[in-house]
Legacy VTK file of the C-alpha trace (Angstrom):
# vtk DataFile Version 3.0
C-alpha trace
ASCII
DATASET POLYDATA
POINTS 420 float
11.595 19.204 -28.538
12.096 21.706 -25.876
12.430 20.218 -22.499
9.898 22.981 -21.262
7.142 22.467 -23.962
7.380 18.279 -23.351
7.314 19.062 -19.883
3.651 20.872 -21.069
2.544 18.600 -23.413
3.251 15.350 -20.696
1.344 16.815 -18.390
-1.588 17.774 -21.281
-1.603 14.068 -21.958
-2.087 12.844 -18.321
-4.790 15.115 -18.308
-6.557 14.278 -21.549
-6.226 10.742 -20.220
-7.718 10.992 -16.431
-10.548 12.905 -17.901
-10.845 9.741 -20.481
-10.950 7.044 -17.664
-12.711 9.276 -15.407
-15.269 9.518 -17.668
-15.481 6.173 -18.346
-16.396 5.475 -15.093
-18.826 8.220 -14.458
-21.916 5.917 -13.208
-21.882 2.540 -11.523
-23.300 -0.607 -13.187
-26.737 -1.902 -12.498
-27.084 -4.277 -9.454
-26.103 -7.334 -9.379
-29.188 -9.881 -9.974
-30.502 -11.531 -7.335
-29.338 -15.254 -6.892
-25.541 -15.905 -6.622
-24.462 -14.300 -2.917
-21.872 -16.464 -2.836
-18.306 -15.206 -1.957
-17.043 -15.195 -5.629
-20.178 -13.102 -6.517
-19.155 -9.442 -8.135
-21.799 -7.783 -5.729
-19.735 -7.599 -3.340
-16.855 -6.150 -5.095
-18.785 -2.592 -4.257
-16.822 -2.891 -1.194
-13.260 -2.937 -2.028
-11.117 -0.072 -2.043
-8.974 -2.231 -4.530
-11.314 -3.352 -7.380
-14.673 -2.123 -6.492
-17.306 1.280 -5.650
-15.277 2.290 -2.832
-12.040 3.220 -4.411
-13.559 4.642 -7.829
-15.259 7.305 -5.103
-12.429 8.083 -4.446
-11.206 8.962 -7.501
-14.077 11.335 -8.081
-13.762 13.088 -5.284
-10.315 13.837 -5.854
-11.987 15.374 -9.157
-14.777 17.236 -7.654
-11.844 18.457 -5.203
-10.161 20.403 -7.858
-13.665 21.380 -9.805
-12.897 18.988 -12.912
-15.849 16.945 -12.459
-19.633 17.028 -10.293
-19.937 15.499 -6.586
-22.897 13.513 -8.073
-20.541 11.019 -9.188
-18.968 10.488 -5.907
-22.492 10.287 -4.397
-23.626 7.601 -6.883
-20.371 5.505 -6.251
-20.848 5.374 -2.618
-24.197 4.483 -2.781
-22.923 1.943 -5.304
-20.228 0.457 -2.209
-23.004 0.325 0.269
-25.607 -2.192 -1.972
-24.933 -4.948 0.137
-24.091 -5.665 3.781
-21.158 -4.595 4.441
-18.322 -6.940 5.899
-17.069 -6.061 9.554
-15.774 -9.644 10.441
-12.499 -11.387 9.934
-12.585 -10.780 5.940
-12.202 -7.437 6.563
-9.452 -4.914 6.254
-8.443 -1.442 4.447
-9.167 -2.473 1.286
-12.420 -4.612 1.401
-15.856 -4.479 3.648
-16.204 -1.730 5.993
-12.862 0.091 6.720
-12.198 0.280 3.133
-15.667 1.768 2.713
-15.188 3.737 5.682
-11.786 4.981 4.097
-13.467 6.061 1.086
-16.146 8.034 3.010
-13.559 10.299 4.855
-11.779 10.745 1.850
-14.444 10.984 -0.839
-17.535 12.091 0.753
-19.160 15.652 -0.267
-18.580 18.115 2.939
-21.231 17.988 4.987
-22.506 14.699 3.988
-22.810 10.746 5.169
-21.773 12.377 8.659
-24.207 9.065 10.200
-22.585 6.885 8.471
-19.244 7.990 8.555
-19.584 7.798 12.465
-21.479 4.127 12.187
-18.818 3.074 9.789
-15.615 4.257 12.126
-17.141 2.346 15.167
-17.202 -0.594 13.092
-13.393 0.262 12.555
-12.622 0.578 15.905
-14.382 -2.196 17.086
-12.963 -4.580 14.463
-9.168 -2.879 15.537
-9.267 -4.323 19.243
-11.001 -8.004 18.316
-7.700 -7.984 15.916
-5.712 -6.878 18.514
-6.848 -9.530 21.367
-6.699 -11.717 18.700
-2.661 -10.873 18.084
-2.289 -10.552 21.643
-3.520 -13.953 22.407
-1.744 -15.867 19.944
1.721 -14.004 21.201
0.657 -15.370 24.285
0.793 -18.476 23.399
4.555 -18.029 21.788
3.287 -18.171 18.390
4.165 -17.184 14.893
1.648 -14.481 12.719
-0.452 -15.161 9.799
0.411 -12.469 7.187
-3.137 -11.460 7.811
-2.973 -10.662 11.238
-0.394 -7.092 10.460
-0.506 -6.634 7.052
-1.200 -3.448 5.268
-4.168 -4.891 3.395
-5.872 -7.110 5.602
-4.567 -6.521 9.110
-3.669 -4.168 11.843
-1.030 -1.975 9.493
-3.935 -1.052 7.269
-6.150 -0.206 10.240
-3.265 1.458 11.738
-3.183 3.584 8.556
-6.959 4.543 9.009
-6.362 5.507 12.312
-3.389 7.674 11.663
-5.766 9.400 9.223
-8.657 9.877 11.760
-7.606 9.179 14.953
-3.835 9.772 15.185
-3.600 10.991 18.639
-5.475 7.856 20.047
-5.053 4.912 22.712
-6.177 2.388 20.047
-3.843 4.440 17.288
-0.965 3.599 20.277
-1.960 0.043 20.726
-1.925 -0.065 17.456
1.847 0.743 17.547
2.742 -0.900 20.785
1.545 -4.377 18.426
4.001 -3.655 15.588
6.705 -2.997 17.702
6.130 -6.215 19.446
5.802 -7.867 16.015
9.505 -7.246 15.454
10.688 -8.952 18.516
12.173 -12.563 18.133
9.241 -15.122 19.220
11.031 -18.189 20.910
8.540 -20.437 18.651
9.134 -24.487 18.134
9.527 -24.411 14.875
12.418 -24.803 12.300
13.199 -21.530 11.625
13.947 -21.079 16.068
15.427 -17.720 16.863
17.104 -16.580 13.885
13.654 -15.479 12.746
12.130 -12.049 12.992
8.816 -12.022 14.728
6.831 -11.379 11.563
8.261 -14.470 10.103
4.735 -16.816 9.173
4.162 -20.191 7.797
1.774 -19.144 5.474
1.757 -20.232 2.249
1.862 -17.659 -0.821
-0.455 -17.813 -3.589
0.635 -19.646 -6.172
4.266 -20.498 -5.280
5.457 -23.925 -4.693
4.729 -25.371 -1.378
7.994 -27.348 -0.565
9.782 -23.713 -1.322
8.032 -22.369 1.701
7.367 -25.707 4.033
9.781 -23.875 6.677
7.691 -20.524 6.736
8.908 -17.314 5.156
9.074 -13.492 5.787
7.742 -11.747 3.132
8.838 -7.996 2.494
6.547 -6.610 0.481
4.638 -3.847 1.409
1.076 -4.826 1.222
1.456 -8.619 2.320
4.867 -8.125 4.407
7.020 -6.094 6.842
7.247 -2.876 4.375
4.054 -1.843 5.302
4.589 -2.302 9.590
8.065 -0.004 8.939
5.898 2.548 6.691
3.408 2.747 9.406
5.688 3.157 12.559
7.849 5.442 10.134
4.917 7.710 9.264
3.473 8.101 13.015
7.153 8.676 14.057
7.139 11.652 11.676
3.751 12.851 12.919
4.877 12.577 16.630
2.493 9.854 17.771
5.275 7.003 19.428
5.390 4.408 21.846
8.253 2.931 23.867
10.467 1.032 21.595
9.456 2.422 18.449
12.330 3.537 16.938
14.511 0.526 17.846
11.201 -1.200 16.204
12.052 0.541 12.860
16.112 -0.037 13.178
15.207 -3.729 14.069
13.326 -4.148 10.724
15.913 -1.799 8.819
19.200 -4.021 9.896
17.106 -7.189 9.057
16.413 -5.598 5.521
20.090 -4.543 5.400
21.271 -8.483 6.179
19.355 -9.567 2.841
20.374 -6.522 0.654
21.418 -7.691 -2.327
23.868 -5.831 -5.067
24.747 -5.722 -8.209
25.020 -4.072 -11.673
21.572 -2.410 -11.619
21.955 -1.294 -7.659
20.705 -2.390 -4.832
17.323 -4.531 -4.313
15.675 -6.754 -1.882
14.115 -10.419 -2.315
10.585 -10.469 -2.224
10.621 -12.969 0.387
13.260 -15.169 2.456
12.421 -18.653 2.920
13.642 -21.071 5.824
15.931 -22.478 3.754
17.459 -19.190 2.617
17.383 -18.206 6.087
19.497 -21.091 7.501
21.718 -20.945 4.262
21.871 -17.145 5.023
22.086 -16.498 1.603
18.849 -15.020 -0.847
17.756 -17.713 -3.463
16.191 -14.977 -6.157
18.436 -14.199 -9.042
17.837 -11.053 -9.341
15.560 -7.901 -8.979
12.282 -8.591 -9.479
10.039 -5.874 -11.325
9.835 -2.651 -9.692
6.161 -1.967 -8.264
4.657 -0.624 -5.550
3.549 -4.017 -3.499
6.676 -5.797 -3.832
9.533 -4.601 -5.987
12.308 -1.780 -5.110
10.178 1.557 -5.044
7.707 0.444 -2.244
10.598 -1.296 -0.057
12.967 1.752 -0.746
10.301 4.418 0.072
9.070 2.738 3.559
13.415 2.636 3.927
13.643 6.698 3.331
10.629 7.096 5.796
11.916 5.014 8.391
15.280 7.433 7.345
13.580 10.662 7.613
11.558 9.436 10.761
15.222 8.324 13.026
17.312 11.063 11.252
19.671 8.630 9.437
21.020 10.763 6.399
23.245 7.664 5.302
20.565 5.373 5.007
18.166 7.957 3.394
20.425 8.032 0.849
21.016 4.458 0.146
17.302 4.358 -0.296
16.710 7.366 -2.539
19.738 5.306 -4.726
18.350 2.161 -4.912
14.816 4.139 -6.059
16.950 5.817 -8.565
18.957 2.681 -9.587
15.762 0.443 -10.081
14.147 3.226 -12.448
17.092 4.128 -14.666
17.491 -0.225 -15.283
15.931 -1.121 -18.560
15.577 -4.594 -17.502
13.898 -4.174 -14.374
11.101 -1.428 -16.540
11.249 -4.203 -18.840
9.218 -6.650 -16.208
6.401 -3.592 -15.672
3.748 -4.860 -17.488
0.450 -3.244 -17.060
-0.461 0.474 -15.672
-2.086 -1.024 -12.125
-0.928 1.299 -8.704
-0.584 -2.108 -6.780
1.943 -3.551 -9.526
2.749 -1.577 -12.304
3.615 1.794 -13.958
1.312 4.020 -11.578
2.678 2.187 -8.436
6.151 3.019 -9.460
5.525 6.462 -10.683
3.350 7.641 -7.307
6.016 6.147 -5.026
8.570 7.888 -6.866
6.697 10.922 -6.927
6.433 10.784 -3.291
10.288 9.767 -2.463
11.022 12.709 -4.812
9.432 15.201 -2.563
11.260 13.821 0.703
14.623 13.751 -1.315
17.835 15.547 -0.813
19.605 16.103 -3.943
19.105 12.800 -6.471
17.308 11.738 -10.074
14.410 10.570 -8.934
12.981 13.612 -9.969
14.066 13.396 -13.656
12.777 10.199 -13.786
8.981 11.545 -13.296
8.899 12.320 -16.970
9.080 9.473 -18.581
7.383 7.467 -15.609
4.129 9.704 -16.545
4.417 9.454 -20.162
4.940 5.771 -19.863
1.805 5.220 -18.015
-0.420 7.812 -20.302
0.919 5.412 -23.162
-0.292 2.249 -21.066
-2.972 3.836 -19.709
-5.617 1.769 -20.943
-4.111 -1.437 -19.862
-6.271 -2.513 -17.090
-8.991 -5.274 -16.649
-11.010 -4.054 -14.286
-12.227 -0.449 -12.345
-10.880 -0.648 -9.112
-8.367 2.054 -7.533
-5.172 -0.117 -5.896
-5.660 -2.723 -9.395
-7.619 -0.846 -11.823
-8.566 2.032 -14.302
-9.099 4.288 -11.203
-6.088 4.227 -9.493
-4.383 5.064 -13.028
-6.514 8.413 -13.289
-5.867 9.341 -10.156
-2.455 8.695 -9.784
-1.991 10.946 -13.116
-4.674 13.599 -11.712
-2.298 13.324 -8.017
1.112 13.977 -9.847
-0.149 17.073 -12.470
-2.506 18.836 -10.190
-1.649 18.999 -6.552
-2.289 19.317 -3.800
-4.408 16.265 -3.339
-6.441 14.480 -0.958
-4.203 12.399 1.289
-5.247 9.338 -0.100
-2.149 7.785 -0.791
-2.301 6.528 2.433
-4.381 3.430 1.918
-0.995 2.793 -0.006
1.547 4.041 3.293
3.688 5.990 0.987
2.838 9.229 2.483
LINES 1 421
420 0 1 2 3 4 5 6 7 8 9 10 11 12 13 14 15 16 17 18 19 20 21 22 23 24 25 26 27 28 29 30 31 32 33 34 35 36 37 38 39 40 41 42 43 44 45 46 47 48 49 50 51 52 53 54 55 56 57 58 59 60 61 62 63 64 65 66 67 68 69 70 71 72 73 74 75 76 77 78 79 80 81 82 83 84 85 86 87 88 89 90 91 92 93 94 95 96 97 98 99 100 101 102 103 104 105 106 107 108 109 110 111 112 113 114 115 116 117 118 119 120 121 122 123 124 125 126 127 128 129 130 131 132 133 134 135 136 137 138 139 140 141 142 143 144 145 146 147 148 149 150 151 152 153 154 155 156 157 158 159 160 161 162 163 164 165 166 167 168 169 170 171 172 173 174 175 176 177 178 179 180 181 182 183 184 185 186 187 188 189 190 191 192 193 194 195 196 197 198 199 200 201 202 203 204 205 206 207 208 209 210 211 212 213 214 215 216 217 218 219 220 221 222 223 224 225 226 227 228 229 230 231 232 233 234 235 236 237 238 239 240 241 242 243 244 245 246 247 248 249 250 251 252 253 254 255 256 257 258 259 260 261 262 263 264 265 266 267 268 269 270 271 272 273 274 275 276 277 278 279 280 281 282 283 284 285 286 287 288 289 290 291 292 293 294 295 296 297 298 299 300 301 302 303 304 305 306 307 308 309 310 311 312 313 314 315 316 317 318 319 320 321 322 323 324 325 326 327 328 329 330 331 332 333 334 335 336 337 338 339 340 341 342 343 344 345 346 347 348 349 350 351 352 353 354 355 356 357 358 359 360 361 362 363 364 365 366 367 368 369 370 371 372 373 374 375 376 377 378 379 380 381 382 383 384 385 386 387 388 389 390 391 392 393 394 395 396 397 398 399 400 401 402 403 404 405 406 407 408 409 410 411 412 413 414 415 416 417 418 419
C-alpha cells in the first residue's frame, strides 16, 4: 500500500473509531439508587477524572471543540460529576472529588458557562493546595519521610501543581507550590534504614499488591503518577513557561542524576526500574530483570518524556537525546509492546502513543515519529479493550487520545497527564 494512502486510511480509522466510543458514551447512566453511600459505591465515581463523569466531559468537549459532536453532551456529563457532594478533603486530588471536577470544568465547560461554579470549585482548589502544603511543611519539620500521597501527580501537590500551572501559573501558591518540590528533592536526615543515601521523596509506603518484606525498608518509586516523574514533569514544565523559584533547576538535575545512577542498559536500550527498594538501594544495584511494559504511569515513555522536558527546560542537548533514544528504543522492542495489554492512557497503547506523540513534537531529529503509525493503528485495533468509561483508565481517554493525535490542535488537556 502506498505509504501516503495508509497514512489516510490510519487516520480514517481513528476517526471512525472516536466517533464509535464517543457515541457510546453520549448520555450518562441513571443515578445511582439510593442506599449504598458507602466509599466503594459507583455514585461517586461521577467525580473522577480517571474512571468517572468528569473525564468523559472532557472528552466531549474536545468534540464540540472541533464541531464533531453537540455541547449538550458535555453539559449532561458535568451535571452527571456534580450528583453527589463533592470531595474537598484529604481523598482528594486531580483526578477524583473537586479538583478533578474543577479540571474538567476549565477544560470542558461550554464558553460562557458554570462561571459560579468554576470560581466555587477553584477556591476549593486553592484552599485544599495550602492545608496540603502546611501539612508537607509540618511533617518536614519534624525530619520526616513523605507518603506518596503527599506530592504525587494523582493525589498530591504535583497534580494540584498541574491545575495551577493551567489556571494560575503566575501565582504565590503556583510558587509555593514549586518551592515544596524542590525541597522534596533534598536529602531528609530521617532515622530510618535507608539514612542519607536516600532522596527526599523516598517513602515507606507500601505498594498495592507487592510483597511487603520487598519494601519493609521504604522505596522510591519513579513512576509518573505515584512517583518522582511527575515532581520533574512539573518543575520541568513551569521552567519552560518561566514561572521558577530558587533552586529549581538544581531541583530537576538532582532528580535527573538520581535517575541516571539507576539507568539500566541493555539489548532493547535504556530503561528505568519502576521502583528502588532499600535493599536495592544499599546493594546499589536494581533488582528488576528487565524493562517492564512501556506505559504512560510507569514504563519508559512517561519516565523518558518528563527526562526530555527536564532536557528542554535546563538546555541539556545530550541528555535530550538520551531520552528521545530510550523513547525510541522501548517502541521499536517487540518484547516490551508485547507486555501492552489493553488500550487504557494510564497503562496501555493510548498512554504510549500520546506520550510519544508529544516527545515527537519536542524532538530533534529521531524515529519517534515513524513510530506514530503503527502506535495509532495498534490502538484503533484494541480500541475496544476497556472495562470501564473513564478518561486516564477507560473508553474515553482512548477516543480522545485518537481525536488529540488526528485532529489538532486540542484542548490542553494532556496536562492532567504532565506530558505537555
Amino acid at each position: 500500500m502506498n505509504p501516503a494512502i495508509s497514512t489516510v486510511q490510519r487516520s480514517l480509522d481513528a476517526r471512525i473509531t472516536v466517533g464509535r466510543l464517543a457515541g457510546a458514551l453520549a448520555a450518562p447512566p441513571p443515578p445511582e439508587p439510593d442506599g449504598d453511600r458507602s466509599p466503594a459505591s459507583p455514585r461517586w465515581c461521577g467525580q473522577s477524572l480517571s474512571k468517572g463523569a468528569a473525564g468523559i466531559a472532557v472528552l466531549h468537549a474536545a468534540l464540540a471543540g472541533a464541531g464533531l459532536a453537540g455541547w449538550d453532551r458535555v453539559q449532561r456529563w458535568l451535571a452527571c460529576a456534580v450528583r453527589e457532594e463533592l470531595s474537598s478533603g484529604p481523598g482528594a486530588g486531580l483526578w477524583y472529588g473537586a479538583p478533578a471536577v474543577a479540571f474538567a470544568m476549565t477544560t470542558a465547560a461550554p464558553p460562557g458557562t458554570c462561571q459560579g461554579a468554576r470560581a466555587d470549585l477553584d477556591v476549593a482548589v486553592r484552599r485544599l493546595t495550602r492545608t496540603y502544603l502546611a501539612a508537607a511543611q509540618a511533617r518536614m519539620a519534624a525530619g520526616t519521610r513523605p507518603a506518596r500521597r503527599e506530592y504525587d501527580l494523582v493525589h498530591g501537590l504535583t497534580g494540584l501543581g498541574a491545575y495551577l500551572l493551567r489556571q494560575h501559573p503566575d501565582s504565590v501558591l503556583m510558587r509555593e507550590v514549586l518551592t515544596y518540590l524542590v525541597a522534596l528533592t533534598e536529602p531528609v536526615a530521617a532515622a530510618d534504614a535507608a539514612g542519607t543515601g536516600a532522596p527526599g521523596w523516598w517513602t515507606s509506603d507500601m505498594p498495592a499488591g507487592k510483597p511487603p518484606e520487598r519494601f519493609r525498608g521504604g522505596h522510591a518509586d519513579l513512576g509518573m503518577a505515584h512517583g518522582v516523574g511527575g515532581p520533574l514533569a512539573l518543575l520541568a514544565l513551569s521552567l519552560r513557561h518561566g514561572i521558577t523559584v530558587d533552586g529549581q533547576a538544581d531541583a530537576i538535575s538532582r532528580i535527573c542524576s538520581w535517575l541516571d545512577n539507576w539507568r539500566q542498559d541493555n539489548a532493547a536500550g535504556a530503561w528505568w526500574p519502576e521502583r528502588v527498594t532499600g535493599r536495592e538501594l544499599t546493594e546499589g544495584r536494581c533488582g528488576q530483570p528487565g524493562p517492564r511494559r512501556p506505559s504512560w504511569c510507569y514504563g519508559t515513555p512517561g519516565l523518558a518524556r518528563a527526562q526530555q522536558l527536564a532536557a528542554l527546560a535546563l538546555g541539556d542537548h545530550d541528555r535530550q537525546r538520551a531520552a528521545e533514544h530510550a523513547m525510541i528504543a522501548c517502541l521499536t522492542d517487540p518484547g516490551q509492546l508485547a507486555q501492552l495489554t489493553g488500550p487504557a492512557l494510564c497503562h496501555g497503547w493510548a498512554g504510549a502513543l500520546l506520550t510519544a506523540w508529544h516527545a515527537a513534537a519536542d524532538a530533534g531529529p529521531s524515529g519517534i515519529t515513524s513510530r506514530l503509525p503503527m502506535l495509532t493503528g495498534t490502538l484503533v485495533r484494541h480500541a475496544a479493550g476497556c472495562g470501564h468509561p473513564g478518561l486516564i483508565e477507560g473508553t474515553a481517554g482512548v477516543a480522545l487520545t485518537l481525536h488529540t493525535v488526528t485532529s489538532p490542535p486540542g484542548t490542553g488537556w494532556e496536562s492532567c497527564l504532565l506530558i505537555s
